[in-house]
Backbone atoms as SQL, in Angstrom:
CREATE TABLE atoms (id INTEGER PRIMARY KEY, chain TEXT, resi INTEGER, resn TEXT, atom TEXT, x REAL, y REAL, z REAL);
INSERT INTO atoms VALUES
  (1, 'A', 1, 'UNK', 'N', -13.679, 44.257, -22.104),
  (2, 'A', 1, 'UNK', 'CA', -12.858, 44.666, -20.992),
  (3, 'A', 1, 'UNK', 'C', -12.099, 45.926, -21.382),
  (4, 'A', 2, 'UNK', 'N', -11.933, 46.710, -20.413),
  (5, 'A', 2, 'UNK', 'CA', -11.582, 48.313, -20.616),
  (6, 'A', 2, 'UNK', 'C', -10.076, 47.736, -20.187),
  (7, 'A', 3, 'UNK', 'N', -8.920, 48.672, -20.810),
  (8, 'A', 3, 'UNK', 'CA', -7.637, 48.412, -20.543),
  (9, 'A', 3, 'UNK', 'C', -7.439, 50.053, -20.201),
  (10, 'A', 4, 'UNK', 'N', -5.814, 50.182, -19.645),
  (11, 'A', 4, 'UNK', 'CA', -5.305, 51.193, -19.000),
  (12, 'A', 4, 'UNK', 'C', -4.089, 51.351, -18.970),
  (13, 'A', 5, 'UNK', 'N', -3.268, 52.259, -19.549),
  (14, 'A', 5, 'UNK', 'CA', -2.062, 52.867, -19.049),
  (15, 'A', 5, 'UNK', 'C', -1.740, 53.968, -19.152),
  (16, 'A', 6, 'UNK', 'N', -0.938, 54.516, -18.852),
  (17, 'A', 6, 'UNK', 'CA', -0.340, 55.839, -18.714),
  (18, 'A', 6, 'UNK', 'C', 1.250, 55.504, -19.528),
  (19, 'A', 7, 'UNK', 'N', 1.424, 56.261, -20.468),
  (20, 'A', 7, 'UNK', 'CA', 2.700, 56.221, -21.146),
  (21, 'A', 7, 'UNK', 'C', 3.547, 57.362, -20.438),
  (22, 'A', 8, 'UNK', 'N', 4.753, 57.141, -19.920),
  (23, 'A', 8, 'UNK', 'CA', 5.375, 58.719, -19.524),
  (24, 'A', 8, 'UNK', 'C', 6.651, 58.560, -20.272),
  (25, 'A', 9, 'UNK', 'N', 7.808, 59.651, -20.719),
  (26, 'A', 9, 'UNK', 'CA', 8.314, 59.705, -21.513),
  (27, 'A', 9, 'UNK', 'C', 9.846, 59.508, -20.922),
  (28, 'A', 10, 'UNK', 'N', 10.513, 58.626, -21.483),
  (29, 'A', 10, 'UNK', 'CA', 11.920, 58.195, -20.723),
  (30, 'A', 10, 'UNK', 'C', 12.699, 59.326, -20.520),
  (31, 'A', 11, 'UNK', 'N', 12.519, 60.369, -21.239),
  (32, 'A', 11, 'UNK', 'CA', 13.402, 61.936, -21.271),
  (33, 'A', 11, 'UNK', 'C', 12.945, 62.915, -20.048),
  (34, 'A', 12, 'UNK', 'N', 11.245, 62.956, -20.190),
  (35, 'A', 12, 'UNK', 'CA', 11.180, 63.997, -19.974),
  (36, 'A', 12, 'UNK', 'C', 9.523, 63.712, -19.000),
  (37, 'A', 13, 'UNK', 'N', 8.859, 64.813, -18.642),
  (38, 'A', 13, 'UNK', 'CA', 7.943, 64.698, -17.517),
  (39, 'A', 13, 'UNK', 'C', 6.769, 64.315, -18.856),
  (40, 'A', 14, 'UNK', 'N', 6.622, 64.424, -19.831),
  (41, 'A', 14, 'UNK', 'CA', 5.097, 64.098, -20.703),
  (42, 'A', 14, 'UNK', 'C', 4.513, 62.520, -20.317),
  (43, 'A', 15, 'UNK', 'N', 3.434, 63.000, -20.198),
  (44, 'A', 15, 'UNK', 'CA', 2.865, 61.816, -20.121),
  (45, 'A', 15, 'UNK', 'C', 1.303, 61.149, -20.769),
  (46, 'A', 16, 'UNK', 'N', 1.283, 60.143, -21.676),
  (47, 'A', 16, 'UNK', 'CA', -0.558, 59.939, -22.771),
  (48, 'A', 16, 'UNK', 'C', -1.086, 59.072, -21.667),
  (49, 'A', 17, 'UNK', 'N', -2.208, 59.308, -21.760),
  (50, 'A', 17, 'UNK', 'CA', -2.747, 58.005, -21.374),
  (51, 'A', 17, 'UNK', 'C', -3.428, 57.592, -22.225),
  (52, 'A', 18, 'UNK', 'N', -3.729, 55.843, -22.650),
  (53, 'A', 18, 'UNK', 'CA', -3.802, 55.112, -23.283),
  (54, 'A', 18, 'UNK', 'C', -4.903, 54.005, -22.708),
  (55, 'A', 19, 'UNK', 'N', -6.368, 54.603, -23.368),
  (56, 'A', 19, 'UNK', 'CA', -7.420, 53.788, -22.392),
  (57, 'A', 19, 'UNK', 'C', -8.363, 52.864, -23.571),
  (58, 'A', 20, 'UNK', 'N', -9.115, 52.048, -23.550),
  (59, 'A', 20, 'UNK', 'CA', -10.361, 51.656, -24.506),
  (60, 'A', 20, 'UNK', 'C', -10.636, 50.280, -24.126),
  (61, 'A', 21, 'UNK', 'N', -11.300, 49.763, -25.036),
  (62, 'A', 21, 'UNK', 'CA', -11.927, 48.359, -24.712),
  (63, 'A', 21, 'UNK', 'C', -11.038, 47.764, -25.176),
  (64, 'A', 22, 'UNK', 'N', -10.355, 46.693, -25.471),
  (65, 'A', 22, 'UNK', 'CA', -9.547, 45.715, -25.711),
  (66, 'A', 22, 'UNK', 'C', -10.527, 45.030, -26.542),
  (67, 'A', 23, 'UNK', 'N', -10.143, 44.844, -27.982),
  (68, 'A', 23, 'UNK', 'CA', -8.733, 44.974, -28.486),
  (69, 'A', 23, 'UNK', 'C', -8.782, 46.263, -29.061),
  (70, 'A', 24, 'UNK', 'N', -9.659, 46.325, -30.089),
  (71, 'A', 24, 'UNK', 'CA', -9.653, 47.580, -30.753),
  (72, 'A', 24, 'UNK', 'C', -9.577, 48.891, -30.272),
  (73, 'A', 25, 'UNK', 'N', -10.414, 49.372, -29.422),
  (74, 'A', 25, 'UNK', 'CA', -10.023, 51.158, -29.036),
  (75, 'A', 25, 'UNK', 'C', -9.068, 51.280, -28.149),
  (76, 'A', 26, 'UNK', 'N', -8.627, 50.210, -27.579),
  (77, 'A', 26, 'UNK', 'CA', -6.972, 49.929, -26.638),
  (78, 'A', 26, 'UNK', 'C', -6.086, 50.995, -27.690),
  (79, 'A', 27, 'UNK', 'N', -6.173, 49.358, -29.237),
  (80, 'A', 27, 'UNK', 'CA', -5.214, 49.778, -29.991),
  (81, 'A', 27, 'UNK', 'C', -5.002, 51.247, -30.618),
  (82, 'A', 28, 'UNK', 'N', -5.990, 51.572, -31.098),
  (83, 'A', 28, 'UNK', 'CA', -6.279, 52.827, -31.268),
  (84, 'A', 28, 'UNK', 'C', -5.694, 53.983, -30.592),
  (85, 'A', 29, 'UNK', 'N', -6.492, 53.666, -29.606),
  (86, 'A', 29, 'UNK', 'CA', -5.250, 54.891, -28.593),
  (87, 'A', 29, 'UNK', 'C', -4.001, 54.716, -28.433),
  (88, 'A', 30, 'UNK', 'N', -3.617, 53.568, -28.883),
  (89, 'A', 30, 'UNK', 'CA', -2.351, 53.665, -28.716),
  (90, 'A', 30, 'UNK', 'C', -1.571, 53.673, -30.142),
  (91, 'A', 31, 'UNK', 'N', -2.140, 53.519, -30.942),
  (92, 'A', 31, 'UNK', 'CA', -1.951, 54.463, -32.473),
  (93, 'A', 31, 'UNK', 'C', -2.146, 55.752, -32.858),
  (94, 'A', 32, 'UNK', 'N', -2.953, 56.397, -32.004),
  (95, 'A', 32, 'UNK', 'CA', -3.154, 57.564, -31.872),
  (96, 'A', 32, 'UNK', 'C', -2.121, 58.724, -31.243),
  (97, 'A', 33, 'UNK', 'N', -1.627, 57.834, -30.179),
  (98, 'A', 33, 'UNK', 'CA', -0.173, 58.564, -29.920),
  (99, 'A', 33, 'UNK', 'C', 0.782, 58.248, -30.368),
  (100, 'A', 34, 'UNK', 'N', 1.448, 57.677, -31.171),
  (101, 'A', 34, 'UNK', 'CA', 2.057, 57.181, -32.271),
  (102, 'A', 34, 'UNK', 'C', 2.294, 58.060, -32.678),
  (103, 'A', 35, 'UNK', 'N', 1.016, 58.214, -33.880),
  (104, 'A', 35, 'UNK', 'CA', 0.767, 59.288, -34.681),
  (105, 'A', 35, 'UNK', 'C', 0.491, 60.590, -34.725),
  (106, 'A', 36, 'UNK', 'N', -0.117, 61.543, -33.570),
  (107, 'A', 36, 'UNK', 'CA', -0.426, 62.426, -33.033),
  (108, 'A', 36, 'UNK', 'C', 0.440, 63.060, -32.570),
  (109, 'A', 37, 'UNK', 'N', 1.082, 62.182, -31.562),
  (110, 'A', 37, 'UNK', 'CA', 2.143, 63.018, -30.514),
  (111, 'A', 37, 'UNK', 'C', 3.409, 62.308, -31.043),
  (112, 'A', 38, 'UNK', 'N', 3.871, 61.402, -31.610),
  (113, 'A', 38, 'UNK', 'CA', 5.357, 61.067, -32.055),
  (114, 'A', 38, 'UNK', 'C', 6.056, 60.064, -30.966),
  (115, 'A', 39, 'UNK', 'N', 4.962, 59.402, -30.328),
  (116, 'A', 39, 'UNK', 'CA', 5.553, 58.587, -28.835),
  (117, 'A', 39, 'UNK', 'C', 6.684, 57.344, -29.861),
  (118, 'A', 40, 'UNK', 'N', 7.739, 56.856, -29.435),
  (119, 'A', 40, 'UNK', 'CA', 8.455, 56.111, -30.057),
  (120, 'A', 40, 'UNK', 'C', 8.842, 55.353, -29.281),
  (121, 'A', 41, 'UNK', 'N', 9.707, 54.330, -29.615),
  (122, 'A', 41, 'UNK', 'CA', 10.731, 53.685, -28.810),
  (123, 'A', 41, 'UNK', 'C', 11.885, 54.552, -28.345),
  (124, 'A', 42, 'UNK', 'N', 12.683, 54.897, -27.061),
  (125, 'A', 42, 'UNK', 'CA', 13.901, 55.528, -27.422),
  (126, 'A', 42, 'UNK', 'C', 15.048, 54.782, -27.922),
  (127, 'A', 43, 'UNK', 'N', 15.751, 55.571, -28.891),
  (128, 'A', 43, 'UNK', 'CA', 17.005, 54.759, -29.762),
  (129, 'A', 43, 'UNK', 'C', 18.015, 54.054, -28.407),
  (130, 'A', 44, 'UNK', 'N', 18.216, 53.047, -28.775),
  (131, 'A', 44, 'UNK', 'CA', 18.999, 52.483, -28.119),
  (132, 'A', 44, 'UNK', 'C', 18.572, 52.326, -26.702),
  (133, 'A', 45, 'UNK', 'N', 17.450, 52.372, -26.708),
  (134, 'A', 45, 'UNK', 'CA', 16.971, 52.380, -24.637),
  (135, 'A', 45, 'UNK', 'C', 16.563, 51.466, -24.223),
  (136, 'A', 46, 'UNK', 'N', 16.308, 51.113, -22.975),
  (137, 'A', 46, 'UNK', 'CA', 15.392, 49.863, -22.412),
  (138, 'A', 46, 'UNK', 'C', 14.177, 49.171, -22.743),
  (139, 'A', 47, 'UNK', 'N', 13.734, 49.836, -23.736),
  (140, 'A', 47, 'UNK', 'CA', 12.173, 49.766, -24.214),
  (141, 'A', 47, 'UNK', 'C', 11.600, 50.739, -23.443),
  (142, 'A', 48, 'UNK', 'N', 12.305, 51.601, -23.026),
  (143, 'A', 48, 'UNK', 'CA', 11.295, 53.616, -22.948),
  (144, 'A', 48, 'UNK', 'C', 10.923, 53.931, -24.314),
  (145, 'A', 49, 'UNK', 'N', 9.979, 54.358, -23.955),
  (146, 'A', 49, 'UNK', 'CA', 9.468, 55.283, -24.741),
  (147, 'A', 49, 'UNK', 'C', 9.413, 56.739, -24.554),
  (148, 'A', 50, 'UNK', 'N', 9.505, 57.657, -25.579),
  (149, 'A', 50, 'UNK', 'CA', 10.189, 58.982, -25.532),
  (150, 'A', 50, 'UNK', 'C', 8.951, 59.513, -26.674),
  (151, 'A', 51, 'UNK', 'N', 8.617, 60.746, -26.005),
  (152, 'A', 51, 'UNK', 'CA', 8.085, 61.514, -27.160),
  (153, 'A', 51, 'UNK', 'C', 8.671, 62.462, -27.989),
  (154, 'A', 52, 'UNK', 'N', 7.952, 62.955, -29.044),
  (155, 'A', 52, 'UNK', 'CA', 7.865, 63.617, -29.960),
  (156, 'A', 52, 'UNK', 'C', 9.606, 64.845, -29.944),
  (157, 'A', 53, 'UNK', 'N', 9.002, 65.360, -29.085),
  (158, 'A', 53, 'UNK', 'CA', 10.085, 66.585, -28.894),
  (159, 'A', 53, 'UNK', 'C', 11.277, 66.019, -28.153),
  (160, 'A', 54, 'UNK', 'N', 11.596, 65.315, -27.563),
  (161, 'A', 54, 'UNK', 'CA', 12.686, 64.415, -26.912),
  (162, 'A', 54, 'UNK', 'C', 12.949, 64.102, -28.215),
  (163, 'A', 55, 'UNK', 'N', 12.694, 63.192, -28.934),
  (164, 'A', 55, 'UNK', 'CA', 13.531, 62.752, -29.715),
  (165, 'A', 55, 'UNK', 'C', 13.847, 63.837, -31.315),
  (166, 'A', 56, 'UNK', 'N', 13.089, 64.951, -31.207),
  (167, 'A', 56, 'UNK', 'CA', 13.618, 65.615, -31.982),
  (168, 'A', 56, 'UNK', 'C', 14.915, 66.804, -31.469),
  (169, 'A', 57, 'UNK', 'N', 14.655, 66.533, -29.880),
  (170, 'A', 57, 'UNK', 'CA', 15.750, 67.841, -29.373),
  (171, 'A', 57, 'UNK', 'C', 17.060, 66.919, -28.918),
  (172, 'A', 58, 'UNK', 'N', 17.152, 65.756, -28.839),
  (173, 'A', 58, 'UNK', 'CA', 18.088, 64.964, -28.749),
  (174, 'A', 58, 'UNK', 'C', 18.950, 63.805, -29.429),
  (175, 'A', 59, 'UNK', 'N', 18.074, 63.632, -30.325),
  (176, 'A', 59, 'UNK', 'CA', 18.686, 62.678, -31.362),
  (177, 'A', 59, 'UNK', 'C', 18.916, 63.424, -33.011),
  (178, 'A', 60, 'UNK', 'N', 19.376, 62.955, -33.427),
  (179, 'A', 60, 'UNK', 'CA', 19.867, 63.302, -34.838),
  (180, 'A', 60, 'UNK', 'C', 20.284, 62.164, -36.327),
  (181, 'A', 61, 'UNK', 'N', 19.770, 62.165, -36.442),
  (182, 'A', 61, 'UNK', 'CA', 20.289, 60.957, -37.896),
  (183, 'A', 61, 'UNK', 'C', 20.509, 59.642, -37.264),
  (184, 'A', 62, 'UNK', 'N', 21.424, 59.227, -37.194),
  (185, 'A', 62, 'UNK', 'CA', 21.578, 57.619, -36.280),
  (186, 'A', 62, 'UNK', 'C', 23.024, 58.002, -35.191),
  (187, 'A', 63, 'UNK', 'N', 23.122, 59.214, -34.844),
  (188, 'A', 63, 'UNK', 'CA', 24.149, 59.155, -33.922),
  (189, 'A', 63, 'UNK', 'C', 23.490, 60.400, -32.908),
  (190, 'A', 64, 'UNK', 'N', 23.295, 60.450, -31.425),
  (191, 'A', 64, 'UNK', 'CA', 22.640, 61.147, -31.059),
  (192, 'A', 64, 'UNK', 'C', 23.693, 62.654, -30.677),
  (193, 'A', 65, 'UNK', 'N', 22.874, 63.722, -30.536),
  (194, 'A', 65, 'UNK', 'CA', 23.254, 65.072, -30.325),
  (195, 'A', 65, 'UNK', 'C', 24.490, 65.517, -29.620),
  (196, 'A', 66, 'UNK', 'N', 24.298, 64.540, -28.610),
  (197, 'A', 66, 'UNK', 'CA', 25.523, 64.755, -27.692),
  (198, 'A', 66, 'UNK', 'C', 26.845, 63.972, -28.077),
  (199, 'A', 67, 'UNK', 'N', 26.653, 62.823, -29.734),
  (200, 'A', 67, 'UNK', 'CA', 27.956, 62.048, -29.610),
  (201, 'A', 67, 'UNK', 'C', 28.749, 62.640, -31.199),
  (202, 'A', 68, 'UNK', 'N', 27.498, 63.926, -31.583),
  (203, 'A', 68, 'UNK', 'CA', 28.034, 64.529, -32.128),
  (204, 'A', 68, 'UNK', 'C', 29.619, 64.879, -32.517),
  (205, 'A', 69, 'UNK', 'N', 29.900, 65.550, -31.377),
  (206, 'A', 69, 'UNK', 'CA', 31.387, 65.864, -31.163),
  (207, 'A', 69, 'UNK', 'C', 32.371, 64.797, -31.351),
  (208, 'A', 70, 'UNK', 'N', 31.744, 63.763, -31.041),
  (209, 'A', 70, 'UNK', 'CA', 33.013, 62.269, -31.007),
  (210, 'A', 70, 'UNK', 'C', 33.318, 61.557, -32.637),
  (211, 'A', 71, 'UNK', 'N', 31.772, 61.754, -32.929),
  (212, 'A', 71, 'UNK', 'CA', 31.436, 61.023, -34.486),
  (213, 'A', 71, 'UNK', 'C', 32.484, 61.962, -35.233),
  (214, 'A', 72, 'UNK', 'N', 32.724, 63.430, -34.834),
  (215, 'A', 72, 'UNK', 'CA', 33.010, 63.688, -36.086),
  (216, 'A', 72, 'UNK', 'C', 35.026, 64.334, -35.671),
  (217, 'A', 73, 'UNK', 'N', 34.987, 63.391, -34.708),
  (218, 'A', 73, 'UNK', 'CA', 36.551, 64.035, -34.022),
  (219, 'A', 73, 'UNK', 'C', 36.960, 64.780, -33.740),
  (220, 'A', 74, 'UNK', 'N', 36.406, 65.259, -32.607),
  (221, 'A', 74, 'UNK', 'CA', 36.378, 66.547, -32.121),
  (222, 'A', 74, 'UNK', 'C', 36.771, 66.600, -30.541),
  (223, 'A', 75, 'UNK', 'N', 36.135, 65.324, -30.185),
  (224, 'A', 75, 'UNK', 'CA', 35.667, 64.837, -28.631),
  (225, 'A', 75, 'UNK', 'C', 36.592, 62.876, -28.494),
  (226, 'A', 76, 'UNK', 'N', 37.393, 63.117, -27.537),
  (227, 'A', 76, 'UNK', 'CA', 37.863, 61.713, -27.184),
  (228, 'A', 76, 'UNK', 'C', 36.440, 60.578, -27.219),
  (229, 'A', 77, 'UNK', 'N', 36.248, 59.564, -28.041),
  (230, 'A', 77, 'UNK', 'CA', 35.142, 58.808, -27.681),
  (231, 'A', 77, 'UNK', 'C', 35.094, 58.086, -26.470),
  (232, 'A', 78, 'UNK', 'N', 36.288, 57.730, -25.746),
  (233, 'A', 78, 'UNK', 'CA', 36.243, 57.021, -24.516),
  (234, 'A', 78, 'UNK', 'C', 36.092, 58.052, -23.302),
  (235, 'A', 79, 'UNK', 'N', 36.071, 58.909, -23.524),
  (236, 'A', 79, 'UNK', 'CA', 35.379, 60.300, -22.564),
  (237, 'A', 79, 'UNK', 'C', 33.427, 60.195, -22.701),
  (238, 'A', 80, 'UNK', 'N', 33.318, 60.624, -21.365),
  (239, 'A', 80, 'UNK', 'CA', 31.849, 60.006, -21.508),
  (240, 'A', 80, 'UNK', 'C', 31.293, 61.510, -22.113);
């Protein structure tokens, strides 16, 4: 049996698709974008997934880009 999805990226418009026979070339393709393109979980998200460049233009070490300013006291943390 052939399986099917389309991965799109919680950030941003990218989108893999993710096709093969079940089990094996399913998995595959979907190791393939893994590894290829950098598809991840997003930190702290719903179970989105985020690619490659999203999570390199927005996250940073374990505190993300934008909480920058707060982590390091700069920015009220109860300010969104």
């Amino acid at each position: 049996m052939e399986a099917r999805v389309l991965l799109k990226c919680g950030e941003c418009d990218v989108t893999r698709e993710i096709v093969g026979e079940i089990p094996d070339e399913y998995t595959r393709s979907f190791l393939d974008a893994v590894e290829k393109d950098g598809w991840v979980p997003r930190p702290a998200g719903n179970n989105d997934l985020i690619c490659r460049a999203c999570l390199l233009k927005d996250y940073e070490g374990h505190e993300s880009v934008d909480d920058e300013e707060k982590v390091l006291g700069r920015r009220n943390p109860l300010e969104p």
